[in-house]
N, C-alpha and C positions, 0 to 999 in steps of 0.2 A: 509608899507611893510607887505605883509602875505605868511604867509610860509603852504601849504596844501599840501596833498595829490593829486595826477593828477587823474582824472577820463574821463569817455567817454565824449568828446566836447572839450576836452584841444589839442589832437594832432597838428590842424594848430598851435596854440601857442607857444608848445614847439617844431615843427619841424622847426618856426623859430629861433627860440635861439640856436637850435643845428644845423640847418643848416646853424647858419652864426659862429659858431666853427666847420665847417666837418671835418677836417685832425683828430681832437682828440675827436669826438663822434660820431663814424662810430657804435661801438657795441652797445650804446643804441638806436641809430636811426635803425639798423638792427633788432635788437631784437622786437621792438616795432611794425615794417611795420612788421615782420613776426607775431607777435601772439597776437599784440595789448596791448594796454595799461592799461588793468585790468587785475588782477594778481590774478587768482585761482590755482595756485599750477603748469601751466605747465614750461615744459624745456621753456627756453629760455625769461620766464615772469619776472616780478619783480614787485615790491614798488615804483611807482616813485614820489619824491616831487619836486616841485620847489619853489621857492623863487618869488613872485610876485610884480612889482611895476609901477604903473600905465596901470595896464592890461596887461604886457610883461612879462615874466618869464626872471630874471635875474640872476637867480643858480639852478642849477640840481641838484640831487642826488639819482640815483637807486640802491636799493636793489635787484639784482637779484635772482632767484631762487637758484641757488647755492650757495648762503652766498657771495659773490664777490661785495663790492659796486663802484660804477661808480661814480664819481663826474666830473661835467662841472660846477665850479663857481666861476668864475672871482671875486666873491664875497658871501659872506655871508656864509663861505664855514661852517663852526661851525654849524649854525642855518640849513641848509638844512639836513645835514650830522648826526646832530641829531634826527631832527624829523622824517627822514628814515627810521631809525633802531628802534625807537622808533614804529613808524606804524608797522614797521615787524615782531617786536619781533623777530626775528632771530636772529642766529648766524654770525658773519661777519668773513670771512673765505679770504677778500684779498680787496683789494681795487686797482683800477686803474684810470684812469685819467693822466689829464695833472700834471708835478708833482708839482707845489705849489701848487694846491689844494688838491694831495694826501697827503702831508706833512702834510698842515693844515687839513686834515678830520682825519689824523691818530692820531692828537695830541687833536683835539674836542672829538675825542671817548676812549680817555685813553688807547691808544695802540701804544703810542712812542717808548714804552720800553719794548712792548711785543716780544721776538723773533722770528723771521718769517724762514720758511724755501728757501723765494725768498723774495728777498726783494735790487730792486736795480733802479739805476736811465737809463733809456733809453732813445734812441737817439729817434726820432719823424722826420721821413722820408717821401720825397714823389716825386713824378715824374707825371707827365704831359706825358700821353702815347705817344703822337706823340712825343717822343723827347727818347722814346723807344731805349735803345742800347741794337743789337741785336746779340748776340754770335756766336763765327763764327762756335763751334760744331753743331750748331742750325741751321745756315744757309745754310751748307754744307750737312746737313743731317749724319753727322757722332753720334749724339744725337738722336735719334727718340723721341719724346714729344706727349701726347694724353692723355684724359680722364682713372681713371684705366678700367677694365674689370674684371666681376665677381670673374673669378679665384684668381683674385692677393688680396681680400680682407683678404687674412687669414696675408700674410706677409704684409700687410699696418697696420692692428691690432699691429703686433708687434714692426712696426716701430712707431705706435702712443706711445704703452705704454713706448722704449726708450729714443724718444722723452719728456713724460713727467718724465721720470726717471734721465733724463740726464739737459734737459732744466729746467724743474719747478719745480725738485728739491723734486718729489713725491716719496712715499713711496713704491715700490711692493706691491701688496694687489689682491685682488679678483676683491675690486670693483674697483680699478683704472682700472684694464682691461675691466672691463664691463664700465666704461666711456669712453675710450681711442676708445674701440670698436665704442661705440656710437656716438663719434665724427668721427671718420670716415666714420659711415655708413650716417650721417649726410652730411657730406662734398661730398661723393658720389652720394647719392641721389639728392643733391642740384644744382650739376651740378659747386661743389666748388671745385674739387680736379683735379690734374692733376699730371702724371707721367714722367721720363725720362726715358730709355734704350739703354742701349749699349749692342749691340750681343746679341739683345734680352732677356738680362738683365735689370730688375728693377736697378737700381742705385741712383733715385733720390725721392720725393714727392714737390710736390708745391700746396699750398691749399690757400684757403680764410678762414678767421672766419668773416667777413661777407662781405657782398654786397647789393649796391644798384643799380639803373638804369646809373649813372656817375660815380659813384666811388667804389672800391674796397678795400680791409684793407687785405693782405697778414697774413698769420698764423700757426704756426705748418708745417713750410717747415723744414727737416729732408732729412737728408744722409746719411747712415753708413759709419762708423770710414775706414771702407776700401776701401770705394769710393771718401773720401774726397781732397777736395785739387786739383781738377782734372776737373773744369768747372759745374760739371752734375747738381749743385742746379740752376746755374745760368742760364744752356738752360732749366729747368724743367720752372724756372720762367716767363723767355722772353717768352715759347710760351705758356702759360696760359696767360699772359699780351696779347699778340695779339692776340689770340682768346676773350678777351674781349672787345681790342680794336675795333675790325671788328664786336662786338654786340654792339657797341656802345658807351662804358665806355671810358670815359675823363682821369683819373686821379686814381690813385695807391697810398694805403699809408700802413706805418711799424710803429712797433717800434721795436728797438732791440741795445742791448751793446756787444755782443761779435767781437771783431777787426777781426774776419775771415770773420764771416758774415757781416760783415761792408763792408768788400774789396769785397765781394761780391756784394752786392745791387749797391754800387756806380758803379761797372762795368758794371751796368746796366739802371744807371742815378740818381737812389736815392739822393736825398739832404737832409743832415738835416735840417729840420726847424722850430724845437724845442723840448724841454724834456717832459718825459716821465715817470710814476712812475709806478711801478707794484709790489705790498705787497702780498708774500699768508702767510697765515697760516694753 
C-alpha cells in the first residue's frame, strides 16, 4: 500500500476509482475536469491523495481550496484523510463524502467532538433522466422555466446568501455575500443555473454544483418562504433536467434530509440510494 500525493499523470487512474463511485464523487470529478489536478491556490482546486495498491487507487481524499475535505474510501479512510491535511497544511472547514467514510475521516482527524454549525446525515438520491417525472405546472406552461438573464442577478445574490443562511447554517458577514455572489455568478456563467416564474415572477432557482458530460449533481436549489409549498422548485428542476437531458446527460444526483425537499425530488423520481455526510465548521 502507498498513500501519496496525486500529481500530473495520475487522472486516468483516479477518474477510474471515482468513476466507478459516480453517484458520490461527482464534486471531486467536477472540480478536477474543471481546473485540473495540481493545486496552486485557485477556486475550485484542492490537495488530492489517494491510497494505492497494486497500481489502482483504492481511497481518495481532497483537500479542497476552501478548507472542505472530500473522501471516497471504501477504505483506508484514516491513512488518506490524514496525509491530506497533512500535505495542505490547511484548515479543514467541512467534510463530505459518502457518510462512513465521513464518520471515519471526522474521527482519524480529531474532530468527533468538535461542534459544527451543519452537520447531518443525508439521503444520496438519483434518477435515470429518461424516467424523468414531469410536472404538470411545467408541462402546461402555467411555470415558465429558462436560464436566469442579466437583470435578475442582484435578487439570485440574495437568494444565494438565504440560501446559505437558512440551509448551511452560515453566518451573515461580508464575505458570505461575496461568496454567495460568486457562486452564482459561477453557476450562471457555467450554464449551471436555471429559474422559475410565475406572472413573470422569479419564484423558484434550480442550479448544479457540478457537472459532467453524463451526469449531473443538483445544488443550492432555493425558494422563498412565500412561494413554497406550491410546485415552483419542482417545475424549476424538471426543466433544467430536460434541458440537460436533450444535451445529452444520462443521470441526476442529490443529496439532501429535509422531508419537504424530500417530497419534492421524489415527485420527480429521485430514489434514494444511499447516505450521505455533510460537516461544515
Amino acid at each position: 500500500m502507498t498513500v501519496r500525493l496525486l500529481t500530473l499523470g495520475d487522472e486516468p487512474v483516479l477518474e477510474a476509482f471515482l468513476g466507478a463511485h459516480r453517484d458520490s464523487s461527482m464534486i471531486p470529478r467536477a472540480n478536477i475536469r474543471r481546473v485540473g489536478i495540481v493545486y496552486e491556490g485557485q477556486a475550485f482546486g484542492g490537495q488530492y491523495v489517494g491510497a494505492f495498491r497494486d497500481g489502482a487507487i483504492v481511497a481518495f481524499a481532497g483537500h479542497s481550496w476552501n478548507g472542505v475535505l472530500l473522501v471516497q474510501a471504501p477504505e483506508q479512510v484514516a491513512e488518506v484523510t490524514r496525509a491530506c491535511v497533512a500535505i495542505s497544511g490547511r484548515k479543514v472547514t467541512g467534510i463530505l463524502g459518502p457518510l462512513e467514510h465521513v464518520i471515519e475521516a471526522r474521527a482519524a482527524l480529531g474532530l468527533a467532538e468538535v461542534p459544527a454549525k451543519k452537520d447531518e446525515d443525508e439521503a444520496l438520491c438519483a434518477l435515470d433522466l429518461d424516467e424523468l417525472c414531469i410536472p404538470q405546472s411545467l408541462a402546461t406552461g402555467a411555470i415558465v422555466c429558462r436560464p436566469p438573464v442579466p437583470e435578475e442577478r442582484e435578487q439570485l445574490y440574495a437568494w444565494r446568501v438565504a440560501y446559505n443562511l437558512e440551509i448551511l447554517g452560515g453566518v451573515d458577514s461580508a464575505d458570505l455575500r461575496r461568496q454567495s455572489a460568486s457562486m452564482i455568478d459561477w453557476q450562471i456563467n457555467d450554464g449551471l443555473a436555471w429559474v422559475a416564474l410565475e406572472n413573470g415572477k422569479l419564484v423558484s432557482f434550480s442550479g448544479y454544483n457540478s457537472a459532467l458530460p453524463d451526469i449531473v449533481q443538483l445544488g443550492g436549489i432555493y425558494t422563498p418562504p412565500e412561494h413554497r409549498a406550491r410546485g415552483h422548485a419542482r417545475a424549476a428542476i424538471a426543466a433544467q433536467l430536460l434541458a440537460s437531458r436533450r444535451a445529452g446527460v444520462e443521470r441526476a444526483v442529490l443529496f439532501a434530509s429535509d422531508p419537504f425537499a424530500m417530497r419534492c425530488y421524489e415527485g420527480l423520481g429521485f430514489r434514494q440510494i444511499g447516505e450521505f455526510g455533510l460537516v461544515l465548521w
